[in-house]
ZATORSE-63931 format. One record per residue: z, x, y of N, C-alpha, C in turn. Coordinates in steps of 0.02 Angstrom, whole numbers, plus 32768, in hexadecimal, padded with zeros to 4 digits. Atoms other than C-alpha are relative to their C-alpha. Layout:
BEGIN
ZXYZXYZXY ...
***
This chain:
BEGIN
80017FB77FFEAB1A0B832C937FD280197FC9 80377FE28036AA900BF32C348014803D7FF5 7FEB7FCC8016AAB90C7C2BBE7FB680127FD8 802B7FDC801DAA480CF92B777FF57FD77FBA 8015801F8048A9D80CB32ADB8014802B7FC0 7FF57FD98042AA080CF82A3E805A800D8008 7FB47FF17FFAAAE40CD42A7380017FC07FDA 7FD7803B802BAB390C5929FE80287FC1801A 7FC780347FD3AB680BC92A5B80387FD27FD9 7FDD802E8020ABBC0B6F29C3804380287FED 7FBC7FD98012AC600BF729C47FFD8027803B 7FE57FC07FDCAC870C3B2A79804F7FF28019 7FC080117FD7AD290C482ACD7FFF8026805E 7FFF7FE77F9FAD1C0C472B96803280068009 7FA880047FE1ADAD0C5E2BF87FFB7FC48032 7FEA803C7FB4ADF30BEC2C84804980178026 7FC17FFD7FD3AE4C0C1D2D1B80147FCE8037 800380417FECAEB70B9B2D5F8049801C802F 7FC87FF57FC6AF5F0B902DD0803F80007FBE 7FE680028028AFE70BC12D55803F7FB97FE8 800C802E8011B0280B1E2D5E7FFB7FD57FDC 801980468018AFB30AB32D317FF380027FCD 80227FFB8047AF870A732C847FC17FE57FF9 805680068010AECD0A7A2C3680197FEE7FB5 802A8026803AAE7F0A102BAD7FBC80117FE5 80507FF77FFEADDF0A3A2B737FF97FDB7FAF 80128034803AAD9009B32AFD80397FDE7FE0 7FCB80118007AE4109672B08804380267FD7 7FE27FDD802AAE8609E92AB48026802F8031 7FCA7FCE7FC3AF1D0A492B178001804C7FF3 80267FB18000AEFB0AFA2B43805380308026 7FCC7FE97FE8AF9B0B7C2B4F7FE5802E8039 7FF97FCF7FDDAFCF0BEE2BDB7FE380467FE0 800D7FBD8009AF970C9D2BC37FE58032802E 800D7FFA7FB6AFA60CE12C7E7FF7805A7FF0 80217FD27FF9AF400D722CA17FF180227FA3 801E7FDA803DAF010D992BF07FBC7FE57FEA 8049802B800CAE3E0D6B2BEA7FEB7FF17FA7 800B80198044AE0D0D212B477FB480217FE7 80427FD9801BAD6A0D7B2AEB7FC47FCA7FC2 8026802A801EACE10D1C2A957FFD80297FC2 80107FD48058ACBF0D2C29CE7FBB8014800D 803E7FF07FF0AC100D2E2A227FEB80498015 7FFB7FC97FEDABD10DC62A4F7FD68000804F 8015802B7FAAABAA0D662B0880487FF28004 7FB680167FCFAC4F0D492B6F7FF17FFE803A 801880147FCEAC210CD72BFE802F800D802E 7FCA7FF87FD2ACC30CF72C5D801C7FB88024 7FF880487FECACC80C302C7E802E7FE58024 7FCC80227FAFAD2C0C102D207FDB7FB9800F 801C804F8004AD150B552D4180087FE88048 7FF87FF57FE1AD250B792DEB7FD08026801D 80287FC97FEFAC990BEC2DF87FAA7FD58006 803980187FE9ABF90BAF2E437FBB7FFB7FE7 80357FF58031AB780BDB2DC280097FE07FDE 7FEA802E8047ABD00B722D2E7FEC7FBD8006 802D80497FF4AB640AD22D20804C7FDB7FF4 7FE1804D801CABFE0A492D1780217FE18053 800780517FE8AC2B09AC2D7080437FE47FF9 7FBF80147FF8ACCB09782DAD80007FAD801D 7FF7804A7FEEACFB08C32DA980387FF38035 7FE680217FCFAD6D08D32E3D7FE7802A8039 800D7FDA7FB4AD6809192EF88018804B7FEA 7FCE7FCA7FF9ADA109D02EF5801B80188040 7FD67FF67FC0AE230A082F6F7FE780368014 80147FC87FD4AE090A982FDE803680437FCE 7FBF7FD48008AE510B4B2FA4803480108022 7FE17FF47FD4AEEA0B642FB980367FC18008 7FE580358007AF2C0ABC2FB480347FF17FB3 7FDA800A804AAFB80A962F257FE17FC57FCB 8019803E8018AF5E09F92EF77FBE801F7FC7 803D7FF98038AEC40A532EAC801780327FD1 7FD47FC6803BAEFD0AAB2DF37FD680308007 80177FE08000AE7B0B162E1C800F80468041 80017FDE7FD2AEB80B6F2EBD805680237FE2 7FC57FD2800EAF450BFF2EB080428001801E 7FBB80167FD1AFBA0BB72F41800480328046 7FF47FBE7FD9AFE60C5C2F8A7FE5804C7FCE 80057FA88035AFD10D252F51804E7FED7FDF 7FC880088024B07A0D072F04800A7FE57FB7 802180498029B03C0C732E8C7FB180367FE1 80557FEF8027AFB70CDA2E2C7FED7FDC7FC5 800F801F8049AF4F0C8A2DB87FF9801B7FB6 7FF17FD58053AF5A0C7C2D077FB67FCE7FF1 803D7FFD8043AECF0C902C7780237FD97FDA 7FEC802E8049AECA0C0E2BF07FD380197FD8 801F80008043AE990C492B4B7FEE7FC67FF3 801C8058802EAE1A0BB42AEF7FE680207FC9 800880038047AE020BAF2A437FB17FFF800D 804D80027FF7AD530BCD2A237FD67FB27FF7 8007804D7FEBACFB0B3C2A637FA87FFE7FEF 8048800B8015AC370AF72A207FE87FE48038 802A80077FCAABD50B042AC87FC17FD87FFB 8024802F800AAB3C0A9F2A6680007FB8802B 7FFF803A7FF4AB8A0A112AA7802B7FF5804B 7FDA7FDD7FB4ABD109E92B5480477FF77FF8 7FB180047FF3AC820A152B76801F7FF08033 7FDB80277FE0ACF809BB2BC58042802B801B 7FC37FE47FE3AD950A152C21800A7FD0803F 7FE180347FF3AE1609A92C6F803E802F802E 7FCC7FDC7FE6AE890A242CF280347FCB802B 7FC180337FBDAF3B09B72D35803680368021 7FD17FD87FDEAF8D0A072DBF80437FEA7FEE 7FB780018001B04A0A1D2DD7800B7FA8801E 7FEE80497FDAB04009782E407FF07FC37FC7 802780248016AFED09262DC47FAD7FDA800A 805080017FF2AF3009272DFE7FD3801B7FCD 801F7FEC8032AEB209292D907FB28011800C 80417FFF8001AE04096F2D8D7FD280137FBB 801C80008038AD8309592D0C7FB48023800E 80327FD37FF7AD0609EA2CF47FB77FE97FBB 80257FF58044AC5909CD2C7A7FDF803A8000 80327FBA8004AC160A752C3B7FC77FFF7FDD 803D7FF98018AB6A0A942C0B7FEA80367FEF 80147FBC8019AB3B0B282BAF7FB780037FDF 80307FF58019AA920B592B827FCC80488007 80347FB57FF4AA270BEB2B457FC3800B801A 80347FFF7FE9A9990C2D2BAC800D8038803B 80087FB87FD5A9750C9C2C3B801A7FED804E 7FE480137FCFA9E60C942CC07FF380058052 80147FFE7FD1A9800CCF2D317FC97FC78026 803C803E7FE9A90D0C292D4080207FD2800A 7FC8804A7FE4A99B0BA32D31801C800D8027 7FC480137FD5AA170BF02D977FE97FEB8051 802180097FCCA9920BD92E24800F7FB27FFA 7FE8804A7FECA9950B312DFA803A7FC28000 7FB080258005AA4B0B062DCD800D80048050 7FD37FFC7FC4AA650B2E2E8B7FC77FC68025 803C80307FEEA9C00AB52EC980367FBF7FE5 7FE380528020AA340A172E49804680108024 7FBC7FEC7FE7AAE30A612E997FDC7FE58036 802080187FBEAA860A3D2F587FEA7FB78008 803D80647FF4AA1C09892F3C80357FF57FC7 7FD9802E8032AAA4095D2EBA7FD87FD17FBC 804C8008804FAA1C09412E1F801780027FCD 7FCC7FF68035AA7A09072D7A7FCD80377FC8 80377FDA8024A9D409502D237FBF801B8010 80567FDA7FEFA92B09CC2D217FF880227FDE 80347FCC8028A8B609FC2CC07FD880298014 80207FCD7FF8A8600A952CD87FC880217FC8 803A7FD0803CA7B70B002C7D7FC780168039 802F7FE07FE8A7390B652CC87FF080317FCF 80317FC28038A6A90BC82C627FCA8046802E 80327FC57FFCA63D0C6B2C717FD07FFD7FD0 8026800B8028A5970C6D2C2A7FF77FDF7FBD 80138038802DA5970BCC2BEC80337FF17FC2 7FB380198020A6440BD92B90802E8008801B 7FBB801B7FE8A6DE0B922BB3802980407FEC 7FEA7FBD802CA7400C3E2BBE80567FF68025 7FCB7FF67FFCA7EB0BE22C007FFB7FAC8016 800280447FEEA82D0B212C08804A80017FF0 7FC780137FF1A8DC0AEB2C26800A7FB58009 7FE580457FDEA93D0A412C3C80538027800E 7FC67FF97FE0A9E20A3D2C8D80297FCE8028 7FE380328002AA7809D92CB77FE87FAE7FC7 7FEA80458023AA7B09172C7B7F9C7FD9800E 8047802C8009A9D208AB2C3B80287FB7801D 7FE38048800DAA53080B2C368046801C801B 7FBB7FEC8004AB0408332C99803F7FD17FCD 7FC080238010AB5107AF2C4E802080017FBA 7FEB7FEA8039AB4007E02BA17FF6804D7FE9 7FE87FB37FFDAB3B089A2BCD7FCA80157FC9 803B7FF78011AA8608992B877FCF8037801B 802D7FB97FDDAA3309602B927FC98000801E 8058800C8002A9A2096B2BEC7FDD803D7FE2 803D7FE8800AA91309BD2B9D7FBA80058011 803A7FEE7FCDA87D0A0F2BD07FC87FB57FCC 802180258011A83709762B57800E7FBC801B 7FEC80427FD8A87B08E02BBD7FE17FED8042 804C80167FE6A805087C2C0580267FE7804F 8000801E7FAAA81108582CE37FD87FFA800C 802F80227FDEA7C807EE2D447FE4802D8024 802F7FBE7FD5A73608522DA97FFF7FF48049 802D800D7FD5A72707E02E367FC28019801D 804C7FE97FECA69A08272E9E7FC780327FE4 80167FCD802FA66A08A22E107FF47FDD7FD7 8021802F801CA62E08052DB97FBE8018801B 803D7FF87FEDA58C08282E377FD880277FE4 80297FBD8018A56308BF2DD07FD87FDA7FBE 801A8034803FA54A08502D3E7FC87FC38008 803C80318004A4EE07DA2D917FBB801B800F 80397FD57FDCA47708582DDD7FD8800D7FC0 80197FD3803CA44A08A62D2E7FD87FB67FD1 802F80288021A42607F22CF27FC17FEF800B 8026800F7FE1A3C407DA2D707FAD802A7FD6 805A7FC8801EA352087D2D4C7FEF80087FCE 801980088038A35708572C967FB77FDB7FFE 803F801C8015A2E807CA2CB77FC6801F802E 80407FD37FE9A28108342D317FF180137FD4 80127FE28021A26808A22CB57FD07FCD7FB9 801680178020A23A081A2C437FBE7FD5801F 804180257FE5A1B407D22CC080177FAB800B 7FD9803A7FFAA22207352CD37FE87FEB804E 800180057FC4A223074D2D8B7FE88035802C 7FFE7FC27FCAA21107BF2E22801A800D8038 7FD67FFC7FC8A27F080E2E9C7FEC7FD58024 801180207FB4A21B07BF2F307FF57FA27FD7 8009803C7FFDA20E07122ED980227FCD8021 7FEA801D7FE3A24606932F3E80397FC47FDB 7FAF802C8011A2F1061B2F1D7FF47FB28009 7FFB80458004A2E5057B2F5C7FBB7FF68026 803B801D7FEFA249050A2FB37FCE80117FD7 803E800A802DA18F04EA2F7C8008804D7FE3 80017FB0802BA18405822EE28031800B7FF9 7FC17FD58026A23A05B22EE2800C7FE77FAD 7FE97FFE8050A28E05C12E44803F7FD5800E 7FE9803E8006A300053A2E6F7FEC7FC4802A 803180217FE3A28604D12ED280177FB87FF5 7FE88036802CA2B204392E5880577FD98024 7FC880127FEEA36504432E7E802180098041 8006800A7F9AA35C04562F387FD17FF9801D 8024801F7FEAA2FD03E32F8680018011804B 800680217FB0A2CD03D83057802E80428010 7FC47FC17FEAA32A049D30757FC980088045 80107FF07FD0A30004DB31167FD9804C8007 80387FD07FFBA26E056A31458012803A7FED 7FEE7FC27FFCA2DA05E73151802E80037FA6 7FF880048054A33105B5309C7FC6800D7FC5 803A7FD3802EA28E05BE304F7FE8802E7FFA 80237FCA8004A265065830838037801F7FDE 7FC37FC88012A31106AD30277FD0800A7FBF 800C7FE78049A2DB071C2F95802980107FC9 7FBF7FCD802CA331076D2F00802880338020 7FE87FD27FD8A33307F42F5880258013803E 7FEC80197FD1A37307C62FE9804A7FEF7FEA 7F9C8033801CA41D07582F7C801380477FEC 7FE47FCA8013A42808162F23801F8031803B 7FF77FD57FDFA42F08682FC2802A7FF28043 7FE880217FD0A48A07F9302D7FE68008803D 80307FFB7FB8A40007E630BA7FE97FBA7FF7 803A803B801AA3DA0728308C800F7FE78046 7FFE80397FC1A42406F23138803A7FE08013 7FB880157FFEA4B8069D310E8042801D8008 7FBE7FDB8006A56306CE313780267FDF7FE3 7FE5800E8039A5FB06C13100804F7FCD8016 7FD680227FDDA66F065F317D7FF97FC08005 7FC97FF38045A6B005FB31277FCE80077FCC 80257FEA8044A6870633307080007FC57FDA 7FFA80498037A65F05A3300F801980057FA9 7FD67FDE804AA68806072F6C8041800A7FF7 7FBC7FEA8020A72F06442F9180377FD58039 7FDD802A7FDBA76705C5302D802C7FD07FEC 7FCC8039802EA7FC0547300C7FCC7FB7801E 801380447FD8A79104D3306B7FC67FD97FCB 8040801B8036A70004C92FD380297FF17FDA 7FD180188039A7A504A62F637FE07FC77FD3 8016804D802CA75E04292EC87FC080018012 80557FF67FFDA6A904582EEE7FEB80127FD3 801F7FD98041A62F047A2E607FD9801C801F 80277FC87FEEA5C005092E7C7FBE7FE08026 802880187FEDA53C04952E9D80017FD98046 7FF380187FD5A57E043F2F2980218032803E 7FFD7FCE7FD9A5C204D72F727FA88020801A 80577FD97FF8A4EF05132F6D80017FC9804A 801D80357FD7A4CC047D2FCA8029800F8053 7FC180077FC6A561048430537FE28045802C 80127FB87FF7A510054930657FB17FF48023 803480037FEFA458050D3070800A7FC88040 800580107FBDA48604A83102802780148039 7FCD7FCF7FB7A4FA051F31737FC48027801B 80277FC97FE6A4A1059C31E57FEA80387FE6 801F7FED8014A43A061A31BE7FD38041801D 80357FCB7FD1A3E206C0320F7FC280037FD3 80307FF8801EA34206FF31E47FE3801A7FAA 7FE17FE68034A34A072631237FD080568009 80157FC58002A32707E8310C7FF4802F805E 80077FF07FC6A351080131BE805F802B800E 7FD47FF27FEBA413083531C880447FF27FAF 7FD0801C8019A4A00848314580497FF98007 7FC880377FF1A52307DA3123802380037FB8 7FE68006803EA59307F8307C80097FB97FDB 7FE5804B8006A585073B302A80147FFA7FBE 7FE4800C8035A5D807132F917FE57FD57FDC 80118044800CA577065D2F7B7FA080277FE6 80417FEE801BA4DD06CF2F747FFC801A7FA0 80157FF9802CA4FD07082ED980117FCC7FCF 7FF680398020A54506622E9C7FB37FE07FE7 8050801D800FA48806272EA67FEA80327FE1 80177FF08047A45506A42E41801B80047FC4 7FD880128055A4BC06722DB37FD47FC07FF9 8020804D8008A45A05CE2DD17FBA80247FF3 80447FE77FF6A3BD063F2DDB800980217FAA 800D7FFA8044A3EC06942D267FF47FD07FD6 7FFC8043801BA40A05E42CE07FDE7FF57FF5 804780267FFAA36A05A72D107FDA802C7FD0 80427FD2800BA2FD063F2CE9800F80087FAF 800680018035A34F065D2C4B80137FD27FC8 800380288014A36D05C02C1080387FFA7FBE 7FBE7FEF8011A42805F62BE18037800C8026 7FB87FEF7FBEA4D605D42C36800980587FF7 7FDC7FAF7FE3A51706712C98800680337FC5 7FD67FD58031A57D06B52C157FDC80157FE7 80297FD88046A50D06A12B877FDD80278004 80227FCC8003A48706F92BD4801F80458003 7FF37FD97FECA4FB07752C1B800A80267FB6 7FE17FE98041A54007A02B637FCB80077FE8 80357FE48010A48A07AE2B237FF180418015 7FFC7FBE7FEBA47308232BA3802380377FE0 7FC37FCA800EA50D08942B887FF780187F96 7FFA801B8046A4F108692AC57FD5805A7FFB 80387FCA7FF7A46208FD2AE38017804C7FEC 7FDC7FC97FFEA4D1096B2AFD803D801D7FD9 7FB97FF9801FA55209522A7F80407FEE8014 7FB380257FDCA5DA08FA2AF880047FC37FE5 7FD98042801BA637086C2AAE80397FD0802C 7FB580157FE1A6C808502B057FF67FF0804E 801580097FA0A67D08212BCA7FEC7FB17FF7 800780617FF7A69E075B2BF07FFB7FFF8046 7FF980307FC6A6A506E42C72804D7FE77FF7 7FC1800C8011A76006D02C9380107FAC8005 7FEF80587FFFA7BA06252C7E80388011802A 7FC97FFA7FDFA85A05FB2CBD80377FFE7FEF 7FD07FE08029A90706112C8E80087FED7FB6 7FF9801B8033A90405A92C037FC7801B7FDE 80267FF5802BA87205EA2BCE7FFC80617FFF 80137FC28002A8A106A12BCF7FF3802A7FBD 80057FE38043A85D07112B4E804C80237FF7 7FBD7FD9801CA8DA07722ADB800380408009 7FE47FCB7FDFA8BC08122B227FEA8024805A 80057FF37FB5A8A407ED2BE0804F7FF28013 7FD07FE47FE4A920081C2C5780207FB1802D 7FE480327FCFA99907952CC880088006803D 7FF87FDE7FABA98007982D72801F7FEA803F 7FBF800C7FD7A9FC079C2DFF7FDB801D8040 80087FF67FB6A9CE07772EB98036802D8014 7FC07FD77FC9AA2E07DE2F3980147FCB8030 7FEE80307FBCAA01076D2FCE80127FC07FF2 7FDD804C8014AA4E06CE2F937FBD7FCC7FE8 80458024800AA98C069C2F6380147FE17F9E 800D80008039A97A06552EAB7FD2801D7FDB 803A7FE48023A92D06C42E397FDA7FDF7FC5 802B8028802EA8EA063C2DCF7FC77FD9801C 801E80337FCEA8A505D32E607FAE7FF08006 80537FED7FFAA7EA060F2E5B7FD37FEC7FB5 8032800C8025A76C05A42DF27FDE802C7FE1 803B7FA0800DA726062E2D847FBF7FBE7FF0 804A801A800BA69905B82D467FCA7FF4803A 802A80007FC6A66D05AA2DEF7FEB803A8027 801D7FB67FF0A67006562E257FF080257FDC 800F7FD48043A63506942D887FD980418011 802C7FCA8000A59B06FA2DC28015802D8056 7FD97FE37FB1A5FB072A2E6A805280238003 7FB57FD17FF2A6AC075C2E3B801F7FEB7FC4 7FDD80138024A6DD07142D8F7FFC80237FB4 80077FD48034A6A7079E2D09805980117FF0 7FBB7FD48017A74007E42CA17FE7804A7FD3 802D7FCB8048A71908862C3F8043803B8007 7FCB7FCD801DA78909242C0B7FEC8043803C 801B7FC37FEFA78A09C02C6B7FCE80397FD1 80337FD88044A7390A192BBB7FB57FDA7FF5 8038802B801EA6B7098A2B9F7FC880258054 80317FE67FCCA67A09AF2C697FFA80457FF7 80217FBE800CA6640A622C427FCF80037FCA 80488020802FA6030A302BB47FC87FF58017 805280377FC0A58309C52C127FE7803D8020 80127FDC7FDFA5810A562C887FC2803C7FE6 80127FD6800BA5480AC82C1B7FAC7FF77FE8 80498022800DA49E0A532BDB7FE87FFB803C 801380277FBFA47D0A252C977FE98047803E 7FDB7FD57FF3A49A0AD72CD87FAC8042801B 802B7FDE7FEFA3E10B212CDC8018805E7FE7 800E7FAF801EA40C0BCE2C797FF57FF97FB7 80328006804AA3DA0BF92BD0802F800C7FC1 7FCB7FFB8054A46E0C062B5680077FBC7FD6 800F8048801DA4790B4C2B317FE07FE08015 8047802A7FF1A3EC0AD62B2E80247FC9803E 7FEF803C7FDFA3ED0A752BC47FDB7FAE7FF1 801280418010A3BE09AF2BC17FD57FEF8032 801C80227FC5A36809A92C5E7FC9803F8005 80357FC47FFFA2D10A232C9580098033802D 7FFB7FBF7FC0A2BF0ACA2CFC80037FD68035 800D80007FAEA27F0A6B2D8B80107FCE802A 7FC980217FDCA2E909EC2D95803A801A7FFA 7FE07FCC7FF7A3660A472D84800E800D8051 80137FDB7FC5A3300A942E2A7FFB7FB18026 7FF480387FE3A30F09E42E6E80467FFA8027 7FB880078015A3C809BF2E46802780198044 7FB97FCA7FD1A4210A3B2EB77FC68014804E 80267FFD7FC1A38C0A3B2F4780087FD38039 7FDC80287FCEA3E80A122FE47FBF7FCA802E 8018802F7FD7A3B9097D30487FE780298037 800A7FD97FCFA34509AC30CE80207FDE8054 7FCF802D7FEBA3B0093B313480458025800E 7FC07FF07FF9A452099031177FFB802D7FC4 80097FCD8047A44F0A2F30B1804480117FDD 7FB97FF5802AA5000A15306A7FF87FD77FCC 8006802A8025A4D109902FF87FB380027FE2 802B8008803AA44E098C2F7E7FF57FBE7FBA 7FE880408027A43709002EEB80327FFB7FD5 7FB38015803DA4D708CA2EB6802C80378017 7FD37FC37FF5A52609802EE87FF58027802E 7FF47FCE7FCEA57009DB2F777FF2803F7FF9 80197FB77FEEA53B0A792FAA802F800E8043 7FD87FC77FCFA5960B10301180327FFF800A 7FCD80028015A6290B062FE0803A80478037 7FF47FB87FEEA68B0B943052801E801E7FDA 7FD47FD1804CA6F50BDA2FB67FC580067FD8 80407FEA8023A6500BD72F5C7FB87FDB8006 803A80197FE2A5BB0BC42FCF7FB57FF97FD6 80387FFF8042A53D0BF12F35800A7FBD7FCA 7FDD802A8044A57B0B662EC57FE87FB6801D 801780417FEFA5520AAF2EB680477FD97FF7 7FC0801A801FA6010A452EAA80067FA0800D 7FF380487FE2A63F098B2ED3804F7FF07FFC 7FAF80097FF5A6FC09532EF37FFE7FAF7FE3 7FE780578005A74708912EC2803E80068005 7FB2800E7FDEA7E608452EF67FFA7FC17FFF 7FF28044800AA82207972ED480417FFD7FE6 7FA3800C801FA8DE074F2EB77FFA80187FD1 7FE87FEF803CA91907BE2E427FE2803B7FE3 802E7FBB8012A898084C2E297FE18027803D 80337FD77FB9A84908E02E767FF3801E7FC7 80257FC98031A7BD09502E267FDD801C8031 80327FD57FDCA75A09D12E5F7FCB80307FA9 80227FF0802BA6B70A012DF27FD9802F8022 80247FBF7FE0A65B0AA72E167FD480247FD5 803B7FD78030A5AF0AFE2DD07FDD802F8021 80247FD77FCDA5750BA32E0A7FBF7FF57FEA 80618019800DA4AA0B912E1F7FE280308027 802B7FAD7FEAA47F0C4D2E898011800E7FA5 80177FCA8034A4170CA12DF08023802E8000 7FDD7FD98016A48F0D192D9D80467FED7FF8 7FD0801E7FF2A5170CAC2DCD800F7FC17FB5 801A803E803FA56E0C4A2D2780407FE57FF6 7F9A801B8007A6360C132D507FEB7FBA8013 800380497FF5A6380B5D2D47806C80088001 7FBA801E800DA6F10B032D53800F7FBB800D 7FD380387FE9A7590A682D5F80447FF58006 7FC07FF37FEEA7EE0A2D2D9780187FA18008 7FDB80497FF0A84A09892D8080337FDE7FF9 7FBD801E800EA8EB09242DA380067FC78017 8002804B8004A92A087F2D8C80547FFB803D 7FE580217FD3A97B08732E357FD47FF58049 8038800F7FB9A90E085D2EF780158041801A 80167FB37FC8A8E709022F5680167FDB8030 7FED80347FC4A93708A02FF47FCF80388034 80197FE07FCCA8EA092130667FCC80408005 80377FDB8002A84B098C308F802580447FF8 7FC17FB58025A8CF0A213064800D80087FC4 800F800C8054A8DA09DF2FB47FCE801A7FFA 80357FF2802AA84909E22F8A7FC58042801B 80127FBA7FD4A8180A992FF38021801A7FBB 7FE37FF1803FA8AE0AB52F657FD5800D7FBD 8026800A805FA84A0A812ED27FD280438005 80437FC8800CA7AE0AEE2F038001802D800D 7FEA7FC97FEBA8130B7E2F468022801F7F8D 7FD87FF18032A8650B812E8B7FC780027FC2 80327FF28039A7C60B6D2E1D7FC180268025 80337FD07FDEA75D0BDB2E927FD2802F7FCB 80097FEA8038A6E50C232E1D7FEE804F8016 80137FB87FEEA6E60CEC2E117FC380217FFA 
***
């Protein structure tokens, strides 16, 4: 639940209406009767805190019964049976609270409350998005001319140790890794390294060496082409994210790719995931630095620190988030070293508004890249004018804007940059559980829609 900034969360007293009844605990501590007399905060905020009431971020560790039923301490029985108010001792909302209601039967339900200051009009949009897809955590931030003018986390980073999320807790990007690889890419354009149209593999490619005997239509794939997903290849099955490449190194997945079928490259697209795997092999080469490192040079530009290549559980940083499939998938399951430049970035919702704002083509902070790439950047495929290098275009919630979505066990993000001249709302949006459905994630970009 979000209360106005500038309310005292370390001294309020909520109320709680329950079935007169039942007895409440809150932080194990037993809470008297005091039927129909609402309790008043020392604060000069009084949330009115019904635990029962559909706005209040908490998290019941059992089933709840239907109203109406004697079993739940929360229902009134009959009009006869009115409920009673419990006075609570003023309780330190900093931290999460625990309330523990046992019916008359002896049923117990365990509520966690979450209190935090901010503007209720931006979370409560999205407390009802984590209430729907069931999302223990999300971070939230979106800026106006080039500053961050609102960022949120909400619910659980870690449920198990009831770990806050913050808008500084790092999620996985999956497919919002591509943005990162795109930008490395046009670094080394920009540095004369390479060129969009240079060719990939056969005589002249830029991995020529390490793919030998590719076929006519393989040699002809460009950069431009892996950026824009027109190289040819599809994606049935995905050799990146299939159980069937299980125990494949990236390299052997290339190979398995350069001999499947193939259309004409720059003739029809095809979303491939493996395309941009090869250009992580294509930064490698050119700049003569694993993924990461270059990537962190890059970003380095800009003053970002905190944007990795994720590991796996054991190797999670100390302030990334834990992530919980829905569909019974494992959210650890996915090789990040192998999908590094395709789906394995981690970064903060604050750090990607950052980036955004160097990358961004307006004039308040120095960008890292030039006017006219820039313009490159976001110039739709003439192929398919929804896609551009590295980033979707036409968005119907914000058809002016450049954005990209990811989804993988355990996360969903949605990243968004307006790019119509005059236009300057960037946002993000990310949680460490799976968007299960093209409704989710309509969710996400219906909720950071930029004004």
């Amino acid at each position: 639940m979000t209360v106005p900034e500038g309310v005292d969360l370390t001294s309020l007293k909520p109320s709680l209406t329950v079935s007169p009844g039942a007895t409440v605990r809150i932080n194990n501590v037993p809470v008297t009767s005091n039927v129909n007399n609402t309790a008043t905060g020392t604060s000069d905020y009084n949330p009115g805190a019904n635990i029962s009431d559909s706005n209040l971020s908490a998290k019941s560790s059992g089933s709840n019964s239907p109203a109406g039923n004697s079993s739940d301490p929360l229902a009134s029985g009959s009009s006869s049976d009115p409920l009673a108010t419990r006075s609570i001792p003023a309780v330190d909302f900093t931290r999460v609270v625990t309330v523990e209601v046992t019916a008359e039967n002896g049923k117990t339900l365990q509520y966690k409350l979450l209190l935090k200051n901010g503007r209720q009009e931006f979370d409560n949009l999205v407390y009802l998005f984590m209430a729907k897809y069931d999302i223990p955590g999300i971070s939230f931030a979106f800026s106006k001319n080039e500053e961050i003018i609102y960022r949120s986390g909400l619910g659980f980073a870690i449920t198990e140790t009831e770990e806050r999320t913050t808008p500084g807790h790092l999620f996985r990007l999956a497919s919002i890794s591509k943005q990162f690889t795109t930008l490395c890419i046009l670094k080394l354009y920009e540095a004369g390294k390479l060129t969009l149209d240079d060719r990939v593999f056969g005589t002249g490619g830029i991995l020529e060496l390490e793919y030998a005997d590719v076929t006519p239509r393989a040699a002809a794939v460009t950069i431009r082409h892996l950026l824009q997903h027109t190289s040819g290849w599809g994606n049935d099955p995905d050799p990146m994210f299939s159980s069937t490449f299980t125990g494949k190194t990236l390299d052997q997945r290339i190979r398995d790719m350069l001999g499947s079928s193939q259309a004409e490259p720059g003739t029809v697209f095809t979303y491939n995931n493996m395309g941009f795997g090869i250009l992580g092999e294509v930064i490698k080469k050119v700049s003569g630095q694993p993924y990461e490192e270059y990537l962190k040079t890059v970003l380095s530009e800009a003053g970002i620190t905190d944007i990795h290549v994720g590991k796996d559980q054991a190797g999670r940083r100390s302030n990334e988030v834990v992530y919980y499939s829905q569909n019974g998938y494992n959210g650890y399951a996915n090789p990040m070293d192998v999908i590094a430049a395709a789906g394995g970035v981690i970064a903060s919702t604050e750090q990607m508004l950052q980036l955004l704002f160097h990358i961004d083509g307006r004039p308040i902070v120095p960008d890292i890249i030039k006017a006219e790439t820039f313009v490159q950047m976001l110039t739709p495929s003439a192929i398919y004018a929804r896609y551009a290098l590295g980033w979707r275009r036409g968005h119907k919630f914000f058809p002016d804007a450049a954005y990209h979505s990811g989804n993988l066990a355990g996360t969903a993000v949605m990243w968004v940059m307006g790019s119509t001249p005059g236009t300057s709302s960037t946002a993000t949006i990310a949680g460490n559980a799976t968007a299960i459905s093209p409704a989710a994630t309509a969710g996400y970009a219906t909720a950071i829609s930029p004004a």
